[in-house]
TIMI-2910 file (N, C-alpha, C, CB; in pm, 1 decimal, decimal comma, always signed):
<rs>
+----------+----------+----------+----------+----------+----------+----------+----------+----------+----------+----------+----------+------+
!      n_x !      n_y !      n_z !     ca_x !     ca_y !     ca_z !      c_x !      c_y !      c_z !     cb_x !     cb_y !     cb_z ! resn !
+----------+----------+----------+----------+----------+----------+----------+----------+----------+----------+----------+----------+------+
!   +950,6 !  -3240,1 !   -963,9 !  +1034,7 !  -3332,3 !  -1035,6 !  +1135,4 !  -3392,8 !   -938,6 !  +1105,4 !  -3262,2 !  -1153,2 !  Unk !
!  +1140,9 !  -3519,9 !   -945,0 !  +1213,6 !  -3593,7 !   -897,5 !  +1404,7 !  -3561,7 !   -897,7 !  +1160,2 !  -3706,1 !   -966,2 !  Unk !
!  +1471,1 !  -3542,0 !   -791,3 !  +1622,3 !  -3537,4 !   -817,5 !  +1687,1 !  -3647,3 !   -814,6 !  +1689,9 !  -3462,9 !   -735,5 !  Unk !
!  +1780,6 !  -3696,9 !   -868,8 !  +1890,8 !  -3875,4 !   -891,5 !  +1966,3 !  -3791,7 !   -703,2 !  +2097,3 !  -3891,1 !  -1138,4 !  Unk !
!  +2012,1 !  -3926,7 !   -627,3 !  +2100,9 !  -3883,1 !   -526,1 !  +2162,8 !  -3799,2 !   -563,1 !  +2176,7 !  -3959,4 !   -476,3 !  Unk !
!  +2291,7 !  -3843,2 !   -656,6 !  +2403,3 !  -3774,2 !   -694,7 !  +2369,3 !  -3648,5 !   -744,3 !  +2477,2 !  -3842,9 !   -785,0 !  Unk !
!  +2251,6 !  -3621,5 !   -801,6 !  +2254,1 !  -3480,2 !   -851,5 !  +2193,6 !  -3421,3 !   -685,4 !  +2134,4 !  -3447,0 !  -1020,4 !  Unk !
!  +2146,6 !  -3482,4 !   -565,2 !  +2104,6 !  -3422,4 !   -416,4 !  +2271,1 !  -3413,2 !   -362,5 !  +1979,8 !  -3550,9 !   -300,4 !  Unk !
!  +2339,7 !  -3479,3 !   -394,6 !  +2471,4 !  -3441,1 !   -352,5 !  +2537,5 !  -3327,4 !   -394,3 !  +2547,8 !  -3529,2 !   -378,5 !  Unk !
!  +2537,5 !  -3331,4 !   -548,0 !  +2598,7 !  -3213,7 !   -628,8 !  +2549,2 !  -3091,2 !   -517,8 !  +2526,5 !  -3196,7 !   -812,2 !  Unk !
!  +2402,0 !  -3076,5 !   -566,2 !  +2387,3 !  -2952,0 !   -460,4 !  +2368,4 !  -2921,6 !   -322,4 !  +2307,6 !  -2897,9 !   -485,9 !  Unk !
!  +2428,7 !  -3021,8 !   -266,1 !  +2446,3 !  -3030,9 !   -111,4 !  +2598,8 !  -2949,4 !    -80,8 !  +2449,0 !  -3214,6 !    -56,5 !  Unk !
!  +2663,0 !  -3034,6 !   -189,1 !  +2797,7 !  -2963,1 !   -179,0 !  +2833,2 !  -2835,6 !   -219,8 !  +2879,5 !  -3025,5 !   -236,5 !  Unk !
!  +2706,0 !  -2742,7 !   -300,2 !  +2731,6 !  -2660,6 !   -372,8 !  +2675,4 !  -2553,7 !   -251,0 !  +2673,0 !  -2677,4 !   -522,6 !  Unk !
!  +2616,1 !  -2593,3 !   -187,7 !  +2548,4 !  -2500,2 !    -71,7 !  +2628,0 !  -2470,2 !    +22,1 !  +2436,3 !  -2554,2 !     -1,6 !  Unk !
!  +2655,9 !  -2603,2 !    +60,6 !  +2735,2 !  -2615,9 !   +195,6 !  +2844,5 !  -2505,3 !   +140,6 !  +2804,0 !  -2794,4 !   +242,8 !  Unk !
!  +2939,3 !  -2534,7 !    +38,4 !  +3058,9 !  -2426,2 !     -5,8 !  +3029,3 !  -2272,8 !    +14,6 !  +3090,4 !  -2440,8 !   -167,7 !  Unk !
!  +2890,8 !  -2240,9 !    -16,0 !  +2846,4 !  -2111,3 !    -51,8 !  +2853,4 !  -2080,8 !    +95,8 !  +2699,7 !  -2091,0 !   -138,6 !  Unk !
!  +2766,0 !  -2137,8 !   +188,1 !  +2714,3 !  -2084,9 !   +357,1 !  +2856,6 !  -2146,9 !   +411,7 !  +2530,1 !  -2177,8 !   +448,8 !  Unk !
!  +2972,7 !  -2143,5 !   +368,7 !  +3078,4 !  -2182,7 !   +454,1 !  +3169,3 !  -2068,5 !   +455,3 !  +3146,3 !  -2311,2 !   +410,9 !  Unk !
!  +3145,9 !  -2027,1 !   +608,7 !  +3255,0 !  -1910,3 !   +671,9 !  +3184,7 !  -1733,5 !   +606,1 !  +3464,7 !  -1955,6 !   +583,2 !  Unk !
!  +2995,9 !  -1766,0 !   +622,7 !  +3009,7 !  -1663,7 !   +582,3 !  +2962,3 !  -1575,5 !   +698,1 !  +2953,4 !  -1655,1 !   +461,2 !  Unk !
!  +2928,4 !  -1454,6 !   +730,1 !  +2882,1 !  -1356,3 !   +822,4 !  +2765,0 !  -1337,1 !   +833,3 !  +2923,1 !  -1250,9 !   +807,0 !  Unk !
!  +2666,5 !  -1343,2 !   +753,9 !  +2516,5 !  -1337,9 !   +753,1 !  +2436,6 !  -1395,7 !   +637,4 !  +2478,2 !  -1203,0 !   +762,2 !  Unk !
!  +2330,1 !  -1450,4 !   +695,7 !  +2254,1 !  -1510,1 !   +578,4 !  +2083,4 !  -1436,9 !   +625,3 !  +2269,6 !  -1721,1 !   +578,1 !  Unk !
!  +2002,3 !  -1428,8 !   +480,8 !  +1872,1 !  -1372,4 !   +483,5 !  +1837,5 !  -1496,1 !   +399,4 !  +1842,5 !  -1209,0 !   +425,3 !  Unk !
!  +1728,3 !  -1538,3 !   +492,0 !  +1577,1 !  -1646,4 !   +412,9 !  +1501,2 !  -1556,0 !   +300,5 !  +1419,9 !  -1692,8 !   +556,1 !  Unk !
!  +1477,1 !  -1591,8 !   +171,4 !  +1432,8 !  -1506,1 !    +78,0 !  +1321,5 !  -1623,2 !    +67,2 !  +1537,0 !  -1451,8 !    -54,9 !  Unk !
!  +1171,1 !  -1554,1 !    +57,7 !  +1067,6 !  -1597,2 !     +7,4 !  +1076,6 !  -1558,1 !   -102,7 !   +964,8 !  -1573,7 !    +59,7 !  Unk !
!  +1044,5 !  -1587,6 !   -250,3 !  +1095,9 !  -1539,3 !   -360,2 !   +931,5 !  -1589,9 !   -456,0 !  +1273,3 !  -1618,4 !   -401,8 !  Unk !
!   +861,0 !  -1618,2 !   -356,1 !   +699,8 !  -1690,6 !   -445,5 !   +670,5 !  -1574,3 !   -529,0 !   +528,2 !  -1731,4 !   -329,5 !  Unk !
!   +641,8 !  -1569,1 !   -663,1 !   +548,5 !  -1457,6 !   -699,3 !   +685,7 !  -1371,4 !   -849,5 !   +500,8 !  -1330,2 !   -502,6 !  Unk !
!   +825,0 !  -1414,7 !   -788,3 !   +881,5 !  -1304,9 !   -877,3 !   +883,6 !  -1400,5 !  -1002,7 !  +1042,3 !  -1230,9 !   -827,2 !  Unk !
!   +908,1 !  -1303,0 !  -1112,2 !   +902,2 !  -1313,8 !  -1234,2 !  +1078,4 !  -1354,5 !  -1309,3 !   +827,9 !  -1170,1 !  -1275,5 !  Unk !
!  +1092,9 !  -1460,0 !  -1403,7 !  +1180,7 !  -1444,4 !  -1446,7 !  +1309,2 !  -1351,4 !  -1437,1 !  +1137,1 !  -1448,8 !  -1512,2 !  Unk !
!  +1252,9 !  -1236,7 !  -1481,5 !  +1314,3 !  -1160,7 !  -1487,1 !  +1337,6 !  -1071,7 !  -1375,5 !  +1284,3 !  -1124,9 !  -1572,2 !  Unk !
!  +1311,5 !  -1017,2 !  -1297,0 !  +1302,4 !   -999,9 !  -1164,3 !  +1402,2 !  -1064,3 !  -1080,5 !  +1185,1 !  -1036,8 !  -1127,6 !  Unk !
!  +1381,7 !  -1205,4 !  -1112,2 !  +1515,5 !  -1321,9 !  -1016,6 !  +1585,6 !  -1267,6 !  -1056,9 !  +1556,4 !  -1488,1 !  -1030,4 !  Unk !
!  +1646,3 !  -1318,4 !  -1189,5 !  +1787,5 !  -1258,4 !  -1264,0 !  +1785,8 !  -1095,8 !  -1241,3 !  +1790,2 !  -1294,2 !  -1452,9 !  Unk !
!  +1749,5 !   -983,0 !  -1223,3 !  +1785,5 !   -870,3 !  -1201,3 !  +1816,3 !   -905,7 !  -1004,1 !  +1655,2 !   -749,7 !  -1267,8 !  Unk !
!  +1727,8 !   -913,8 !   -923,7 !  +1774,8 !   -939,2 !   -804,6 !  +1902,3 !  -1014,1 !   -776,5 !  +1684,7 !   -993,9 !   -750,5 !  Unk !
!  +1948,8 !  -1154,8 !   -896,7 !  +2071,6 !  -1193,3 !   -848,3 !  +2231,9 !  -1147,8 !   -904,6 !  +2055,0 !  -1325,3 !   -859,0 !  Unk !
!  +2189,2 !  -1019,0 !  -1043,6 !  +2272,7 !   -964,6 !  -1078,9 !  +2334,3 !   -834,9 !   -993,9 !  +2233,2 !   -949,8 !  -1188,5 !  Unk !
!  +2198,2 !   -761,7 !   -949,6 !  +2225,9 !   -645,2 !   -813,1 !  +2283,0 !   -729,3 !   -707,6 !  +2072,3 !   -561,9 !   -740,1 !  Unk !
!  +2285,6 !   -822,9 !   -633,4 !  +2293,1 !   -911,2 !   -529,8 !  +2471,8 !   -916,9 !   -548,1 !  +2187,7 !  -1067,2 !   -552,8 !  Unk !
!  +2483,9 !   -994,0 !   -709,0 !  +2632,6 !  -1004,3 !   -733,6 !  +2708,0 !   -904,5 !   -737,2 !  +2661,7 !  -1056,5 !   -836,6 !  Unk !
!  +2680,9 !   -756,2 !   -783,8 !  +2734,6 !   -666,9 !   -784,5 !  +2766,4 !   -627,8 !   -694,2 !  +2700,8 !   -608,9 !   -829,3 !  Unk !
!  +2729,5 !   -625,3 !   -543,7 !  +2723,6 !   -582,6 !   -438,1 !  +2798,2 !   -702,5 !   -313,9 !  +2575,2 !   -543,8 !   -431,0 !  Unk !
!  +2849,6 !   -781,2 !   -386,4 !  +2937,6 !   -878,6 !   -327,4 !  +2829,2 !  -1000,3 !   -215,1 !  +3068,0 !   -773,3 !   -230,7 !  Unk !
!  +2699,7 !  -1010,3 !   -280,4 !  +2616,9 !  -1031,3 !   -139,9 !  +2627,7 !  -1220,7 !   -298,4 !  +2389,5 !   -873,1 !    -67,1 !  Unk !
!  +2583,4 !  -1338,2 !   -217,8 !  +2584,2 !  -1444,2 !   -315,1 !  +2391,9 !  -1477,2 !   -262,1 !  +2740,0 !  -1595,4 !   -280,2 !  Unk !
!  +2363,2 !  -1562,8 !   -373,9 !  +2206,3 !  -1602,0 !   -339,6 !  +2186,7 !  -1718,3 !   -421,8 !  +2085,8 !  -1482,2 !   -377,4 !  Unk !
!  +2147,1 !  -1825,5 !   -374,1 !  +2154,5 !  -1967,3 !   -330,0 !  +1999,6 !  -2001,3 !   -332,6 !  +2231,5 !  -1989,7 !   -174,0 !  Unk !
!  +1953,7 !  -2076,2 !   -429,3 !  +1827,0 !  -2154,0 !   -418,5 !  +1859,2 !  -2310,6 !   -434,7 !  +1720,5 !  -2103,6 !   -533,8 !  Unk !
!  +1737,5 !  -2367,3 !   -319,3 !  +1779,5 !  -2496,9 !   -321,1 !  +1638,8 !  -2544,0 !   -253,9 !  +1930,7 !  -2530,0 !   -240,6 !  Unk !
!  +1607,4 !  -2706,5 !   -309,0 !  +1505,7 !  -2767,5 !   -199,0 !  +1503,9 !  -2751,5 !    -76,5 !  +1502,7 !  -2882,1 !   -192,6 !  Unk !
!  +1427,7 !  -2705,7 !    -21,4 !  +1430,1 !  -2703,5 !   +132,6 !  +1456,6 !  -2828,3 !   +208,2 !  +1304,1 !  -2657,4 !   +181,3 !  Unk !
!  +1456,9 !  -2932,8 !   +187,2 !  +1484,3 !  -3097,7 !   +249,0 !  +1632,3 !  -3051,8 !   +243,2 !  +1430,8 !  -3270,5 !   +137,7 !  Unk !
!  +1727,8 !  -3051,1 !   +163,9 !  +1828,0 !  -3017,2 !   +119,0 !  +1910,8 !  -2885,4 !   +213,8 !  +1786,8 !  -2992,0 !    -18,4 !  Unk !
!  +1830,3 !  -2785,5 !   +209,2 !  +1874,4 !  -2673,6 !   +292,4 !  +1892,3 !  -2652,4 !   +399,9 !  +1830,1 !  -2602,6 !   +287,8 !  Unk !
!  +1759,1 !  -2791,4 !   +494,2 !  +1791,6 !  -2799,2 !   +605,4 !  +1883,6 !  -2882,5 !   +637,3 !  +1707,8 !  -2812,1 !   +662,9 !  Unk !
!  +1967,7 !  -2971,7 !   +548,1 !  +2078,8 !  -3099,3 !   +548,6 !  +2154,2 !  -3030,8 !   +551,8 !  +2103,8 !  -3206,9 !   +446,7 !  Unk !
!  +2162,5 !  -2909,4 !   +481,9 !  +2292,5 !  -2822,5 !   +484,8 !  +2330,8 !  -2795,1 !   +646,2 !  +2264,2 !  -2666,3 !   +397,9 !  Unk !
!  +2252,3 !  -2668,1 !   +694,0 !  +2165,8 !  -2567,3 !   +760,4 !  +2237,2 !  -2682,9 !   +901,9 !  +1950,2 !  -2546,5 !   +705,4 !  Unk !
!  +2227,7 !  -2802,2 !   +899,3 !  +2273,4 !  -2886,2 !  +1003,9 !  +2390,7 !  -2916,1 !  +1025,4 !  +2228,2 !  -2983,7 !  +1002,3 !  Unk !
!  +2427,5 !  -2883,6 !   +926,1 !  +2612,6 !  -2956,6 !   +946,3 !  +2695,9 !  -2830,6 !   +981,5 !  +2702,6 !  -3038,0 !   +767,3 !  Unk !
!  +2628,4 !  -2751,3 !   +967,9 !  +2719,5 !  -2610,9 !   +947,8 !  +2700,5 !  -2577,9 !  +1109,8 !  +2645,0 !  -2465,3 !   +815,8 !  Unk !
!  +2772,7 !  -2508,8 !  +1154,9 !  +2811,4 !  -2425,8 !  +1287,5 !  +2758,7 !  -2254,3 !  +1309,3 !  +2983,8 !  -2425,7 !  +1286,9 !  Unk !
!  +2626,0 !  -2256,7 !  +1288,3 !  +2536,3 !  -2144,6 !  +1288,3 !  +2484,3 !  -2178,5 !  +1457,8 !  +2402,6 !  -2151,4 !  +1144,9 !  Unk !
!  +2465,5 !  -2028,5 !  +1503,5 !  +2422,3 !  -1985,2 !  +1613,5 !  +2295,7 !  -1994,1 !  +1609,9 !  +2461,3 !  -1873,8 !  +1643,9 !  Unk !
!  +2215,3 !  -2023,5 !  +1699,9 !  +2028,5 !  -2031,3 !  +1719,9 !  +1942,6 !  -2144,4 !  +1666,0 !  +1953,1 !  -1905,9 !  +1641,3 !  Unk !
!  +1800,9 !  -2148,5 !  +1656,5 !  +1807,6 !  -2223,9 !  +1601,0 !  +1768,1 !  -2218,0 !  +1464,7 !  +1770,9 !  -2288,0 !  +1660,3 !  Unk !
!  +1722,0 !  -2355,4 !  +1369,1 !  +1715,9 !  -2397,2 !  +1243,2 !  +1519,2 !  -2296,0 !  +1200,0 !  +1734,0 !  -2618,4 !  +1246,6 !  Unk !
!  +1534,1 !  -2225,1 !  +1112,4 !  +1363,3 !  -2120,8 !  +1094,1 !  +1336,1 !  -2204,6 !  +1042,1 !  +1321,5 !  -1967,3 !  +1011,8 !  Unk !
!  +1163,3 !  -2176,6 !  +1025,5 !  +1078,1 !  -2286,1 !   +973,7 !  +1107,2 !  -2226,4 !   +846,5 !   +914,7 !  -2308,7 !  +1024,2 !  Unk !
!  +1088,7 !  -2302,6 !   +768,9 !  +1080,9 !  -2248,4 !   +598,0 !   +985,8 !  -2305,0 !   +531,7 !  +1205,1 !  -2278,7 !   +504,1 !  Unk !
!   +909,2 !  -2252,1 !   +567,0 !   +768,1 !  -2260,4 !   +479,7 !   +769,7 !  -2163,1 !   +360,1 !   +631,8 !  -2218,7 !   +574,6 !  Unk !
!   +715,7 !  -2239,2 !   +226,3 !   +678,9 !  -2175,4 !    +76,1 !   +844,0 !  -2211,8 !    +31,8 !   +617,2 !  -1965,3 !    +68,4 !  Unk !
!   +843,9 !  -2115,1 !   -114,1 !   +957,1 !  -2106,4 !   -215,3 !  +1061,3 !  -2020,2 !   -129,2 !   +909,7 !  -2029,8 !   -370,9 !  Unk !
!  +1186,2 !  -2122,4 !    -64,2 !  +1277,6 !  -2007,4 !    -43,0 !  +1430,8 !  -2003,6 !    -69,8 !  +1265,1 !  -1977,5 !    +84,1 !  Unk !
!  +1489,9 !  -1919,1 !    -79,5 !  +1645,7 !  -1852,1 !   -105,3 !  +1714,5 !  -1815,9 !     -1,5 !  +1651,1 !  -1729,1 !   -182,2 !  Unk !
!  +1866,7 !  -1807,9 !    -41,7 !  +1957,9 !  -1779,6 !    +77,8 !  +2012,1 !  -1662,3 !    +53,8 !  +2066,1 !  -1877,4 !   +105,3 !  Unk !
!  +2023,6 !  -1558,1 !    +92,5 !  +2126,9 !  -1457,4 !    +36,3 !  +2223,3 !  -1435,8 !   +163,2 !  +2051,9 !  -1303,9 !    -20,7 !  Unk !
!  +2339,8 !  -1483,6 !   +120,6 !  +2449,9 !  -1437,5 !   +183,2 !  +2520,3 !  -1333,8 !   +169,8 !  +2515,9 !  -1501,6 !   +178,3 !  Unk !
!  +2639,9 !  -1320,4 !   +260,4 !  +2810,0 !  -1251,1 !   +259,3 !  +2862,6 !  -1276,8 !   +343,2 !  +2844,4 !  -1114,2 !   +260,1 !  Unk !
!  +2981,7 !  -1282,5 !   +302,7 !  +3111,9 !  -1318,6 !   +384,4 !  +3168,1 !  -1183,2 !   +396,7 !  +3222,4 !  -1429,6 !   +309,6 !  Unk !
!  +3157,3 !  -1072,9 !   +404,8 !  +3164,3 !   -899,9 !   +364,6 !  +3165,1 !   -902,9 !   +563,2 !  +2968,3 !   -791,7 !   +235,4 !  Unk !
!  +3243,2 !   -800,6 !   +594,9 !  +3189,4 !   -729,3 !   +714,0 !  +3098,5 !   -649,9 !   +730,2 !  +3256,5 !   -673,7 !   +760,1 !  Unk !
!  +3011,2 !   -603,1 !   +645,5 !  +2945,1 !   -564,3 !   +685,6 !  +2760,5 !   -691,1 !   +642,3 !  +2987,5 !   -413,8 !   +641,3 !  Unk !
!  +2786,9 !   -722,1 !   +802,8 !  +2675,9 !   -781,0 !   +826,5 !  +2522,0 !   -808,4 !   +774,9 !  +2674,7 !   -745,0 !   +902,9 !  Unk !
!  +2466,6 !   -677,1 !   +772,2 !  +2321,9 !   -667,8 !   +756,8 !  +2293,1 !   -644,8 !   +591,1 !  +2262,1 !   -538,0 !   +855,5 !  Unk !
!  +2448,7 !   -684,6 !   +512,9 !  +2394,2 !   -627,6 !   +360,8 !  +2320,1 !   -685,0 !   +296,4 !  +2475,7 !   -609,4 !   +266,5 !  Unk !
!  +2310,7 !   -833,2 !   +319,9 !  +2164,7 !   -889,1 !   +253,5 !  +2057,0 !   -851,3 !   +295,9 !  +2139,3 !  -1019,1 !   +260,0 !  Unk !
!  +2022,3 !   -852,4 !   +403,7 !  +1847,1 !   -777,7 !   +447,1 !  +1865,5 !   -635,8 !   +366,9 !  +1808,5 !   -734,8 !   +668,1 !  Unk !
!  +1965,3 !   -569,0 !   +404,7 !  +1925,0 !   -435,0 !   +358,5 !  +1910,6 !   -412,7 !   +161,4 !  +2057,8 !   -328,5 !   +432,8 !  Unk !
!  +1929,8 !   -534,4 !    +81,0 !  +1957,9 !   -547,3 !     +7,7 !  +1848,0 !   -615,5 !    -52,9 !  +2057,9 !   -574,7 !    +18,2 !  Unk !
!  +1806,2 !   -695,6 !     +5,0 !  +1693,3 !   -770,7 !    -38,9 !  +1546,3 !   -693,9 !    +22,8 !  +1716,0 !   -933,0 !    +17,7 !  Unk !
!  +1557,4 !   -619,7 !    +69,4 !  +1474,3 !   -540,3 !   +168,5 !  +1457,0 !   -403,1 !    +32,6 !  +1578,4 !   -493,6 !   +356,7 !  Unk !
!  +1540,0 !   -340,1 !     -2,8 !  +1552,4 !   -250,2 !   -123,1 !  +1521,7 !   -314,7 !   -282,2 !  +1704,6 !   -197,3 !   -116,9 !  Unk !
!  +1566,4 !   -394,4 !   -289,9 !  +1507,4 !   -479,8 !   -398,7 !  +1332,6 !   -486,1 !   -390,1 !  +1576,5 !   -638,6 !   -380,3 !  Unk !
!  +1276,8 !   -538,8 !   -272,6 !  +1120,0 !   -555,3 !   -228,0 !  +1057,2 !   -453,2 !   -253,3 !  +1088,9 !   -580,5 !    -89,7 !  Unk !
!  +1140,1 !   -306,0 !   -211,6 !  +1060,6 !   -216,8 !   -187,3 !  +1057,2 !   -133,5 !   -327,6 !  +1102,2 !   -145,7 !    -60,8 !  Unk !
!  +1169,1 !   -157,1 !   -420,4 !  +1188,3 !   -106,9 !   -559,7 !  +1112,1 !   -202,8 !   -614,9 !  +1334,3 !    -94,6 !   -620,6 !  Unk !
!  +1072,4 !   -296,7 !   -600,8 !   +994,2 !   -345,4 !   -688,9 !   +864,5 !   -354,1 !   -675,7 !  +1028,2 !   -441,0 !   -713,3 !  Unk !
!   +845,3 !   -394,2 !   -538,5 !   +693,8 !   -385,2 !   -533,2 !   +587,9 !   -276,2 !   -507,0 !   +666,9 !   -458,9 !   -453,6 !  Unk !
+----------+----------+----------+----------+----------+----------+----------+----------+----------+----------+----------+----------+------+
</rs>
């Protein structure tokens, strides 16, 4: 389905806010989960102070560019998600989304 600009803006700006000033981000392939599944992954996710961000990939990489990230830009191939934190401790989205994978699948 087609997006209006202004609604490609809305969530340009809604991204950019989220990935601004945070400490780590994890690429989530997310093909395959179920309704319900998302919403349990982004309620554990919230509880745990970690945020998770879906967006067009055209879009993600518009973000992904303006922002002041180290290395370079991953390919993102298929359905994917962002899971952040701004938390010191670094690695809590992988380890988080990594436990989610393994509890579920």
């Amino acid at each position: 389905m087609a997006i209006s600009k202004a609604d490609k803006q809305v969530i340009i700006k809604k991204v950019h806010e989220a990935l601004s000033g945070i400490s780590s981000a994890v690429f989530v392939n997310f093909h395959g989960l179920t309704v319900a599944n998302t919403t349990a992954l982004r309620k554990e996710l919230r509880s745990k102070g970690i945020g998770y961000v879906v967006a067009k990939k055209t879009l993600l990489r518009r973000v992904l560019a303006e922002l002041p990230f180290k290395g370079s830009a991953p390919e993102l191939p298929g359905e994917i998600a962002i899971a952040y934190s701004a938390g010191e401790d670094i690695i809590a989205p992988a380890r988080e989304i990594y436990e989610f994978e393994r509890t579920q699948g």
